[in-house]
C-alpha positions in Angstrom: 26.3 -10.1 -6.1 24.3 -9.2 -9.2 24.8 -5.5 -8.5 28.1 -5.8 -8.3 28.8 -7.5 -11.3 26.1 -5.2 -13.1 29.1 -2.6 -12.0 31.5 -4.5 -13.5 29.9 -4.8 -16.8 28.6 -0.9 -17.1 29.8 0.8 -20.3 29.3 3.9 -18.4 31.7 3.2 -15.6 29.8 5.5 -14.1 29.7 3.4 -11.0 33.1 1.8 -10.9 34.9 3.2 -7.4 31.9 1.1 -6.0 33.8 -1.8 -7.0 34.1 -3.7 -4.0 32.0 -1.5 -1.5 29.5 -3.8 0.8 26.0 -3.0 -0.3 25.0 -1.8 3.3 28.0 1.2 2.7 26.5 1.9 -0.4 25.8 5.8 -1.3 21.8 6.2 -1.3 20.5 10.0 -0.8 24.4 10.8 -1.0 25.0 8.6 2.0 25.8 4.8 3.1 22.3 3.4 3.0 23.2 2.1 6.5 23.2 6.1 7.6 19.8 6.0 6.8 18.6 3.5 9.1 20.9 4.7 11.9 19.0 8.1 11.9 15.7 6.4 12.0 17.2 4.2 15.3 18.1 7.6 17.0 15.0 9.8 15.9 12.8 7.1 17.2 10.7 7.7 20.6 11.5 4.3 21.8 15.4 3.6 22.7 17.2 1.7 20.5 20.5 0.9 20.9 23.2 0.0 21.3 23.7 -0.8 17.2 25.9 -3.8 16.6 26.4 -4.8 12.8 28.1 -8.4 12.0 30.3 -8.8 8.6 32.6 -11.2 7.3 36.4 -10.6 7.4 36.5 -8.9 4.1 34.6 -5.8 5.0 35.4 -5.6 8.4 37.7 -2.9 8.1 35.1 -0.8 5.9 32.5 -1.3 8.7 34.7 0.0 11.5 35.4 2.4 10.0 32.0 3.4 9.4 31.1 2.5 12.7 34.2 4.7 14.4 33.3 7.8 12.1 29.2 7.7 13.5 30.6 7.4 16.7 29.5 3.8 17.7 33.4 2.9 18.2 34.9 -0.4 17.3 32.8 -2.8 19.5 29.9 -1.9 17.5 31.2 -4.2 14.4 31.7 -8.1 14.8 34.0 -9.6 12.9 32.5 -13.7 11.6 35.9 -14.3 10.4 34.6 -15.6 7.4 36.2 -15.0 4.0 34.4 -17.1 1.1 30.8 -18.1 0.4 32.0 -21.4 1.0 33.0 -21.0 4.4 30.5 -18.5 5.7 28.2 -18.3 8.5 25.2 -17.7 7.2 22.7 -14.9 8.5 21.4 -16.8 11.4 24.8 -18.3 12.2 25.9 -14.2 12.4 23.2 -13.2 14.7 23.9 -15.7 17.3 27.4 -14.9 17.2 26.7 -11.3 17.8 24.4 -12.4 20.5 27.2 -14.2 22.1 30.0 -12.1 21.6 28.1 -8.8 22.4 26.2 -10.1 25.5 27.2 -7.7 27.8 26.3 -4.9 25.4 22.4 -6.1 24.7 21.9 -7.4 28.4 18.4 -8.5 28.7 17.0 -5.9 26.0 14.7 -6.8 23.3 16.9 -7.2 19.5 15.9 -5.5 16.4 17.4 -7.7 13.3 17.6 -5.8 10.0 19.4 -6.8 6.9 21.7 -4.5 5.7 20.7 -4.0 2.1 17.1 -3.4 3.5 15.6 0.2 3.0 11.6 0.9 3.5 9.4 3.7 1.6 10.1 7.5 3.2 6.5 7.0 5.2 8.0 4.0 7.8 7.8 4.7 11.2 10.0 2.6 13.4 8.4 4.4 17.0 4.6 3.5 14.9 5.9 -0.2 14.2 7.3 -0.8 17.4 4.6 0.6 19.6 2.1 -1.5 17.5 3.4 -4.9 18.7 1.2 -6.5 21.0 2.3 -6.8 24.4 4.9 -10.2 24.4 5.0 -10.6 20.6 7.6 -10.7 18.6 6.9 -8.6 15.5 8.2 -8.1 11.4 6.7 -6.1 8.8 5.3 -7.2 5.5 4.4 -5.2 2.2 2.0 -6.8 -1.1 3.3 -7.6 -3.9 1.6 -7.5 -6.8 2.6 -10.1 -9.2 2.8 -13.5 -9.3 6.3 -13.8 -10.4 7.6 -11.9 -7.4 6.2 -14.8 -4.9 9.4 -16.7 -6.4 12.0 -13.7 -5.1 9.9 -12.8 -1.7 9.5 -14.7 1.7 5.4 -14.6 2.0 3.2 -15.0 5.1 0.1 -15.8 5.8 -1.7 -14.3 9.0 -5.0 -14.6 10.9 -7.5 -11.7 11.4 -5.8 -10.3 14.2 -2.3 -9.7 12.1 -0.7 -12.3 13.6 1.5 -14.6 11.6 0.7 -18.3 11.2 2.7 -19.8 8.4 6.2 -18.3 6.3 6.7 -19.5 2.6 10.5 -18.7 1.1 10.0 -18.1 -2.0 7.1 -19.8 -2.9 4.9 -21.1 -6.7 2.5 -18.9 -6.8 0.3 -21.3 -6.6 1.6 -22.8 -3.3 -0.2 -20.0 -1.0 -3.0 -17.0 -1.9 -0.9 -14.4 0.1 1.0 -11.6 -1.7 2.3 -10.4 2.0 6.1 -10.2 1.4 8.3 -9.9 4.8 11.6 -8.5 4.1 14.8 -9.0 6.6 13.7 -7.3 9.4 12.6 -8.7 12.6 11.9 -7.7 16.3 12.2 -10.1 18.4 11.3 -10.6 22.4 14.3 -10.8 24.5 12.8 -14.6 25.3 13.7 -15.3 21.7 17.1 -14.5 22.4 18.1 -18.3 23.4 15.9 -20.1 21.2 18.1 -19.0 18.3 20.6 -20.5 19.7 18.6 -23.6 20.1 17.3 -23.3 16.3 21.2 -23.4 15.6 21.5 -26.6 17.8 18.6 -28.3 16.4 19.8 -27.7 12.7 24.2 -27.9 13.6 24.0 -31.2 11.1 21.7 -29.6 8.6 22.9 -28.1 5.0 23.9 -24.3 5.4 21.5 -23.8 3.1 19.1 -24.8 5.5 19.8 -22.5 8.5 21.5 -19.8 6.2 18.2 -17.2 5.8 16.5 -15.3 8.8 13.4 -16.2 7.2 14.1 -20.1 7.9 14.8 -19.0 11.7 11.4 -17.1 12.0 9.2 -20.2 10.1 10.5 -22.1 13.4 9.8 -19.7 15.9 6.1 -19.1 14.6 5.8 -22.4 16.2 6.6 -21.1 19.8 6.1 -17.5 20.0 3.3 -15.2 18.6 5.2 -12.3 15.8 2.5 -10.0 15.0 2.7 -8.4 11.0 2.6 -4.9 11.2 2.1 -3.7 7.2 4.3 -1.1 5.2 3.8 0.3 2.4 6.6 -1.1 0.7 10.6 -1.6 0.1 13.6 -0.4 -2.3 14.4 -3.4 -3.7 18.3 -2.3 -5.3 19.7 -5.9 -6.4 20.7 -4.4 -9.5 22.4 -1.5 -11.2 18.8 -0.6 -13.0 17.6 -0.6 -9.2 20.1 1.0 -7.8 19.8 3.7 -10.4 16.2 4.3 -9.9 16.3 4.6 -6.2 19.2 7.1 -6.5 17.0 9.2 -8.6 14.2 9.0 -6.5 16.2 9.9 -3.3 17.3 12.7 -5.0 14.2 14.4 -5.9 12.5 13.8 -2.4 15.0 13.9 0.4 16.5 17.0 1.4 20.3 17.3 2.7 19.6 16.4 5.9 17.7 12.5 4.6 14.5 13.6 5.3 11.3 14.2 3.4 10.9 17.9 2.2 9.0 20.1 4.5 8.9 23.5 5.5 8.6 26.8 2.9 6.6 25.9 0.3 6.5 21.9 0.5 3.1 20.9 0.1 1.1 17.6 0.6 -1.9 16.3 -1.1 -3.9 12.4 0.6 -6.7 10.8 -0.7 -7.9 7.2 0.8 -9.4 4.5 -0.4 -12.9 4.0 -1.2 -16.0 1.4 -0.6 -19.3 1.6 -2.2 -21.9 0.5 0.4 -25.2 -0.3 -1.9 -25.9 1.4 -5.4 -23.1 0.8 -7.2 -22.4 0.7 -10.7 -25.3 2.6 -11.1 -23.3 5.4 -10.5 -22.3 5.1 -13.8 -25.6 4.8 -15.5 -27.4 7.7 -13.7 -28.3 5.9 -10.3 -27.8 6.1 -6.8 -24.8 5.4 -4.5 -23.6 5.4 -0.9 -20.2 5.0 -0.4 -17.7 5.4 2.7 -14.0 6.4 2.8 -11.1 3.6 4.0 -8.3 5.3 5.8 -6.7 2.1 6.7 -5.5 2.9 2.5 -3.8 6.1 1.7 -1.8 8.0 -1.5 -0.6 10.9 -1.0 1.7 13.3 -3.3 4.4 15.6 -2.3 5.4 18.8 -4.6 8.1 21.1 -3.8 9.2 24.3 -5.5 12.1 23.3 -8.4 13.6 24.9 -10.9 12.2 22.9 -13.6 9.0 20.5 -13.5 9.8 17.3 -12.5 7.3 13.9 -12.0 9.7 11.7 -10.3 9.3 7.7 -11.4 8.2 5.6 -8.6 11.3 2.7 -7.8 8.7 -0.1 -7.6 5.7 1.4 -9.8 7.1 3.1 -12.5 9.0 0.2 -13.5 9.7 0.8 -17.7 12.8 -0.5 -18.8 14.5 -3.3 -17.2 12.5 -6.6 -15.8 14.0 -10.3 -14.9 11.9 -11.7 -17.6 9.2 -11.9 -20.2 6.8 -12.9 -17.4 7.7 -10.4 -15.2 6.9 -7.7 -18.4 3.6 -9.1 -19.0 2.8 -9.6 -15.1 4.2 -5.6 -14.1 2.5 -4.4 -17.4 -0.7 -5.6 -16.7 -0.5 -4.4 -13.0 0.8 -1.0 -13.5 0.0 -0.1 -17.1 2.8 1.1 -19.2 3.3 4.5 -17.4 2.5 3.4 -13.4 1.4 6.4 -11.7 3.5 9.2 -13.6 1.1 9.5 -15.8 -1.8 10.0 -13.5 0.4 13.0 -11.7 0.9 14.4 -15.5 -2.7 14.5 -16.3 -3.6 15.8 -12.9 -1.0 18.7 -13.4 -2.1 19.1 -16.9 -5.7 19.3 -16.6 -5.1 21.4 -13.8 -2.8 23.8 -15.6 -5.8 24.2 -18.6 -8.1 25.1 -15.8 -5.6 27.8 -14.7 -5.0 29.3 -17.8 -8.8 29.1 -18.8 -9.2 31.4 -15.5 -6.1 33.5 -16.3 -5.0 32.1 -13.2 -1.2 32.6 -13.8 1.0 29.8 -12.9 4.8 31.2 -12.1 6.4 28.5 -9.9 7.4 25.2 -10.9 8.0 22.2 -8.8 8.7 18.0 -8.2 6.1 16.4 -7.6 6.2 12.8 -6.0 3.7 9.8 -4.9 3.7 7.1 -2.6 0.8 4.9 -2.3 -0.6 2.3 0.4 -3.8 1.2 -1.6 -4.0 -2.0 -2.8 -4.0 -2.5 -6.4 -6.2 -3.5 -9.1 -8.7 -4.5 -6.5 -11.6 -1.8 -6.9 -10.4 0.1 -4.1 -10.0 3.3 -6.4 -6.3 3.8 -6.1 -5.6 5.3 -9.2 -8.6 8.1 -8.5 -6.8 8.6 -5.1 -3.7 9.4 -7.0 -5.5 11.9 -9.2 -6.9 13.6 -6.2 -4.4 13.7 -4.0 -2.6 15.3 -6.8 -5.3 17.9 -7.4 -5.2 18.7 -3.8 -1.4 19.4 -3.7 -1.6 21.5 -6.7 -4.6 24.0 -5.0 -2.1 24.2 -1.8 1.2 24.8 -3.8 -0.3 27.0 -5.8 -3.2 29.4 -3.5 -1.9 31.8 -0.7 -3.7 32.7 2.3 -4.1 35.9 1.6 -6.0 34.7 -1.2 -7.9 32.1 1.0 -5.9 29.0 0.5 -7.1 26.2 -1.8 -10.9 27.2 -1.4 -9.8 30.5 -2.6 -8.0 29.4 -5.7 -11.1 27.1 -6.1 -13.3 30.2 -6.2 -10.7 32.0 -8.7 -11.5 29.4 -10.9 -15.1 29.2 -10.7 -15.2 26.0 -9.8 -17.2 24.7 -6.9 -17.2 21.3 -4.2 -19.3 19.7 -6.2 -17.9 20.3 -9.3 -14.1 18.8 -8.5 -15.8 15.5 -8.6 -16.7 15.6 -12.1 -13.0 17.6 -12.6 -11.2 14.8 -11.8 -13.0 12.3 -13.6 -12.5 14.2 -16.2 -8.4 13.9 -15.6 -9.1 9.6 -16.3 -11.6 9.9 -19.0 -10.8 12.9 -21.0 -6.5 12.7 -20.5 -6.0 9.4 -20.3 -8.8 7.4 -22.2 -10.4 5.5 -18.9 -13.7 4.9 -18.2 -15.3 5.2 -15.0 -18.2 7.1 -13.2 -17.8 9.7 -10.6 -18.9 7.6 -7.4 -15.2 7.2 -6.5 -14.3 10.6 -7.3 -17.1 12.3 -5.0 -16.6 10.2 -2.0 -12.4 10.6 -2.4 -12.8 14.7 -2.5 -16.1 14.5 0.1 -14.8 12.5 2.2 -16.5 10.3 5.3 -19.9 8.8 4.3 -21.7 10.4 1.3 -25.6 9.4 -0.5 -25.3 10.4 -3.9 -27.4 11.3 -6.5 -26.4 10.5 -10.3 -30.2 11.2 -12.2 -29.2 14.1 -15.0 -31.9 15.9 -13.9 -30.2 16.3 -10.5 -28.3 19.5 -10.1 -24.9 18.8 -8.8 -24.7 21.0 -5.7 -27.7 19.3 -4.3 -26.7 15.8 -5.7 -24.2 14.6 -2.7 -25.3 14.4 0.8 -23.1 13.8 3.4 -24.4 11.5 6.5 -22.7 11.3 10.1 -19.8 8.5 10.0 -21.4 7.5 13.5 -24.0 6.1 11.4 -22.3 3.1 10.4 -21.9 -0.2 12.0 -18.7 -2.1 12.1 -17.8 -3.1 8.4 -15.0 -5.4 7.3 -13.0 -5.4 4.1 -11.7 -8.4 2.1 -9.8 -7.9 -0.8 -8.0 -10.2 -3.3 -4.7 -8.9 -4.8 -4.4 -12.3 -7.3 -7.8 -10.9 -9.2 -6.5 -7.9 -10.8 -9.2 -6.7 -12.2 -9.7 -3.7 -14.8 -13.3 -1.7 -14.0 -13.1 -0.4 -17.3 -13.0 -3.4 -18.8 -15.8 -4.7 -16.6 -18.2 -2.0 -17.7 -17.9 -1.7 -21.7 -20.4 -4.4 -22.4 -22.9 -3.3 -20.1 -22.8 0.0 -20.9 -23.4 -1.0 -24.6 -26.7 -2.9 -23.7 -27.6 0.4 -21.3 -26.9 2.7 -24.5 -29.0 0.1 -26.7 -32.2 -0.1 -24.0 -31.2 -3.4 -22.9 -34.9 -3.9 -20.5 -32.6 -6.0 -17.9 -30.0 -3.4 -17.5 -32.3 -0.4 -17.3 -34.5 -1.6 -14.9 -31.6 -3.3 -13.3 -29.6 0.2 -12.5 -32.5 1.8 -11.4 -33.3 -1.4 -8.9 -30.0 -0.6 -8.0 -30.4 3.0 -7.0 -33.0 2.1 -4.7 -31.3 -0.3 -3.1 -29.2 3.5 -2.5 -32.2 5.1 -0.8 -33.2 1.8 1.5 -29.3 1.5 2.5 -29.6 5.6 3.7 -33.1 4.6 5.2 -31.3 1.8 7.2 -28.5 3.6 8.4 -30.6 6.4 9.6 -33.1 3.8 11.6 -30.2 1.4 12.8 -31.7 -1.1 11.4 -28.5 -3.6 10.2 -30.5 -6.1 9.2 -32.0 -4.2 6.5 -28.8 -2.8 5.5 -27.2 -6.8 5.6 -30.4 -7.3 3.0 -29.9 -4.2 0.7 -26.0 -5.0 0.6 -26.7 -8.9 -0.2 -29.1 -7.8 -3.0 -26.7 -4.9 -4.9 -24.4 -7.9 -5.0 -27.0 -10.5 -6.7 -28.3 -8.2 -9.0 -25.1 -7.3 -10.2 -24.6 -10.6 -11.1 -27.7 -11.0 -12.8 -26.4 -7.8 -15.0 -22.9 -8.7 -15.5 -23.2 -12.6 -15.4 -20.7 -15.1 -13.8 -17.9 -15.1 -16.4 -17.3 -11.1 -16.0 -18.0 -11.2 -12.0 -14.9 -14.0 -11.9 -14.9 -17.9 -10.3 -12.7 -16.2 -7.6 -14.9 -13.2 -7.0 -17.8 -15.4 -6.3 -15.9 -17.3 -3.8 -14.9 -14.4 -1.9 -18.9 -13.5 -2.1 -19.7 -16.9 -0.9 -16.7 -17.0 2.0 -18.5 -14.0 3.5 -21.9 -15.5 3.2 -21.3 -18.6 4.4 -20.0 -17.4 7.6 -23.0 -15.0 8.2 -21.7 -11.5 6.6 -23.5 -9.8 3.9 -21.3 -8.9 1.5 -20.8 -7.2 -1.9 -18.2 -5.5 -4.0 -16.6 -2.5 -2.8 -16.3 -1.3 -6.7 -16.0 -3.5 -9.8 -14.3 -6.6 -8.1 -11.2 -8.1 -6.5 -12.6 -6.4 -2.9 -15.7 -6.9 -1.0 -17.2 -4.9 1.9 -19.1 -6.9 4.5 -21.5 -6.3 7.2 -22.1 -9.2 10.1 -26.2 -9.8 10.4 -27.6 -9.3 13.5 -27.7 -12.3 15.5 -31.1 -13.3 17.3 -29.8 -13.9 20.3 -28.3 -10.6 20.5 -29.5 -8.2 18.2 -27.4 -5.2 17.0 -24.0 -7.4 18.1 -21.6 -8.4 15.5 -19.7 -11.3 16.1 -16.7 -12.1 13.4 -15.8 -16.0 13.5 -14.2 -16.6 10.0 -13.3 -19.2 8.9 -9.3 -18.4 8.2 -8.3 -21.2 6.7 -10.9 -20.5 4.1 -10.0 -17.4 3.4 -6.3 -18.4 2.7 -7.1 -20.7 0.4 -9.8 -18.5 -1.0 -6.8 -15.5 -1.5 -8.9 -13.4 0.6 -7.6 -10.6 3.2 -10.1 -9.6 6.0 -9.4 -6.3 7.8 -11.7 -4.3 9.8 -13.2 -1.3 8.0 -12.6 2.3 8.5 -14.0 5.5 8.5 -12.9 9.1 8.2 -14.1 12.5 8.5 -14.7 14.6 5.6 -11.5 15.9 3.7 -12.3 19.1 1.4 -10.0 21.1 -1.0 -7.9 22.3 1.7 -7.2 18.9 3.5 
């Protein structure tokens, strides 16, 4: 394997006693990564079991012993009797024979199939994944990727509305398929699917290894006779070389305690903020307008801090990528996605700005602590996933820091002197003033505000009267489609326009402030239920916008998203500054006030467009 050759290779022979270890038995966290996965099979609600792992002849001896020292005993390993690439099995050849030899161990039980170098993000939930699978479907998991060179490493699938899967791609062009849904080698399937492997097998006995060899090739043909719903994960360690390896290491290290889990308990301390859709106004939040925006839950960061002796910001494995990439391409393609620092440098100017505060206050600051991030928010798609970093951050730092004696985070808020309605403009203040990016506050209010907020942006609004928060039970059902191949940059987006608003540009003045009305009709809707209205205001902040910014800015591939959604009798306009869209289905006549969805799917694949249903949340303050 790479990784092992990598070893080989390593001036550091820092790594060499793993000279010959499987990559399943490798050390991750200080144990074999396959410890990892048999915790999560025996802390799950659902039973799982028994665990039966296949090898080739080589490592057989390692893997029983394994198995014998976690108590599974010897019948738990499988022996393929294979000893060269040339004469092996292949994955799907493996799993039959385990099926087969192991019979009387499964019985009629469903099967789990997981690859054994595959490890997920800390937030997977094996009891959430399996009690998400419809009744009768089989079911695998699937994470985005964001750049195009990856779609030539990844197994991709496409699914409908519903999450089911209708097509598999191994290793596509990236131009063979819109989706950026990668499905890594694991797999529930039905206990019906149990001899239609076996047939698969028959079917292909004459065909290449090559062709039969991946589980991926086994689960293209069963989409064609059993439904496998896609149930969506944040994302996977991906440790095919020593770099990898390295990172993922360091990253267990600084966020698992000594018994594999994620700190908790004494002084462990978690900070979430979700995603974000502006509703009508926007971007006139940036130009002193009006906005009204909702919170997406479906898409979450959150950061994790826990007292250390010094200050660390631990690198993200797949977004804090700096030093090692498979090529030129995948440099410029990563770069452009994740910048040149990924996320550690939003937790650095969140703790920095934060720490100025502080000291400003003579708030002393004794303690120090890692801090870590995970993310589920799509990227690059104007869903406000770097603010949601920020804040999240911000929120961990008022827990770790504030006691209740003091009042918790609200307390420390009020040491401070700062107020609700002031942390808005706090952390823009984090992207603009540390880190050089322009933006307005819309995001940032509705991410610390939470639920469904009217806001107010005039300058001669104060700011504790300028956000109003509305009753979630207000809205009607919303969808979201987003388009991870667009990669937008809002900042980038705005800079022109803000020049001809600076220079009294007639179109764009009068243009923001037709915008900011469209604010006050979409509040004026909500509160009267009338959708319609709401469809019209939505479909109007959209044209307008494109008036303003003009085709060539607004993107060929925007538009089409925008016209998808028309077409098909949704209203529909950008959730921020492109690459997502919210939509709203009009009223029918027959049945006013119902909101039938019949999209067009195939349309949307070929668009690059992903349609879920939109989500709402409560509000989340400083102490959430």
């Amino acid at each position: 394997s790479r990784l092992q050759k990598d070893i080989e290779t390593d001036p550091s022979k820092q790594f060499g006693h793993l000279l010959g270890q499987p990559k399943a038995l490798l050390p991750v966290g200080g144990v074999p990564l396959l410890d990892h996965w048999l915790r999560i099979f025996r802390e799950t609600s659902a039973q799982v079991g028994p665990v039966i792992i296949v090898t080739n002849k080589l490592f057989h001896r390692q893997f029983v012993e394994w198995a014998v020292s976690r108590g599974l005993g010897r019948n738990a390993v499988v022996n393929d009797g294979t000893t060269a690439n040339e004469n092996r099995l292949g994955a799907c050849g493996d799993l039959h024979l385990a099926l087969k030899e192991r019979a009387d161990m499964i019985g009629d039980r469903d099967i789990l199939v997981v690859a054994g170098d595959t490890l997920f993000f800390q937030d997977f939930s094996l009891s959430f994944f399996l009690s998400s699978l419809p009744s009768q479907h089989s079911g695998v998991v699937t994470y985005q990727i964001g750049s195009d060179a990856e779609t030539l490493k990844r197994g991709l699938v496409e699914v409908d509305a519903s999450g089911q899967v209708i097509k598999l791609l191994e290793k596509p062009e990236p131009t063979a398929t819109s989706s950026r849904s990668a499905c890594p080698a694991f797999y529930a399937y039905r206990h019906n699917c149990k001899a239609l492997i076996g047939q698969f097998l028959e079917e292909n006995k004459d065909a290449p290894l090559e062709m039969k060899d991946a589980p991926g090739q086994l689960l293209a043909w069963l989409l064609q006779r059993v439904p496998v719903q896609a149930i969506p994960v944040s994302g996977r360690f991906d440790i095919g070389n020593l770099s990898q390896y390295r990172d993922t290491l360091s990253f267990y290290a600084q966020t698992l305690d000594s018994e594999l889990k994620p700190h908790h308990g004494a002084g462990v301390v978690v900070g979430r903020a979700c995603a974000r859709a502006a509703l009508a106004g926007n971007p006139s939040d940036g130009f002193g307008g009006k906005t009204v925006s909702l919170l997406v839950t479906n898409y979450a960061a959150t950061v994790t801090m826990r007292p250390s002796e010094r200050l660390v910001f631990v690198p993200h494995p797949e977004y804090d990528k700096d030093h090692e990439f498979t090529s030129m391409g995948e440099l410029l393609l990563t770069t452009e996605l994740n910048g040149y620092y990924g996320g550690l440098r939003l937790l650095r100017a969140a703790a920095k700005r934060f720490a100025s505060l502080c000291e400003k206050a003579l708030v002393p600051l004794t303690a120090n602590f890692t801090m870590s991030y995970e993310t589920t928010i799509p990227r690059m798609v104007g869903l406000s996933g770097s603010s949601a970093i920020i804040t999240a951050a911000l929120r961990a730092l008022l827990k770790f820091y504030s006691t209740l004696e003091e009042g918790g985070p609200i307390g420390l808020l009020t040491r401070l002197g700062i107020s609700e309605a002031q942390m808005p403009q706090i952390i823009l203040d984090v992207e603009e003033k540390e880190l050089g990016i322009s933006a307005g506050l819309q995001d940032r209010v509705i991410q610390w505000y939470g639920g469904l907020v009217a806001m107010d942006f005039a300058p001669a609004t104060p700011r504790e009267s300028a956000y109003t928060r509305l009753p979630v039970e207000l809205l009607p059902p919303l969808y979201l489609a987003y388009n991870t191949r667009l990669l937008g940059d809002s900042g980038k987006v705005h800079s022109p326009v803000r020049a001809r608003f600076a220079a009294g540009d007639p179109e764009v003045v009068q243009g923001m402030a037709t915008l900011a009305a469209l604010a006050n009709l979409a509040v004026t809707a909500l509160h009267a239920g009338d959708y319609g209205a709401l469809c019209d205001a939505m479909d109007e902040n959209f044209n307008l916008r494109r008036r303003i910014y003009f085709d060539k800015v607004v993107g060929a591939r925007n538009l089409e998203m925008i016209s998808l959604a028309r077409t098909h009798g949704l209203a529909a306009k950008f959730t921020g500054s492109g690459g997502a869209c919210i939509c709203l289905k009009r009223p029918t006549t027959e049945s006013p006030g119902t909101f039938p969805l019949k999209a067009d799917e195939e349309a949307g694949r070929r668009g690059g467009a992903r349609l879920a249903r939109g989500a709402r949340a409560p509000g989340r303050g400083a102490a959430d």
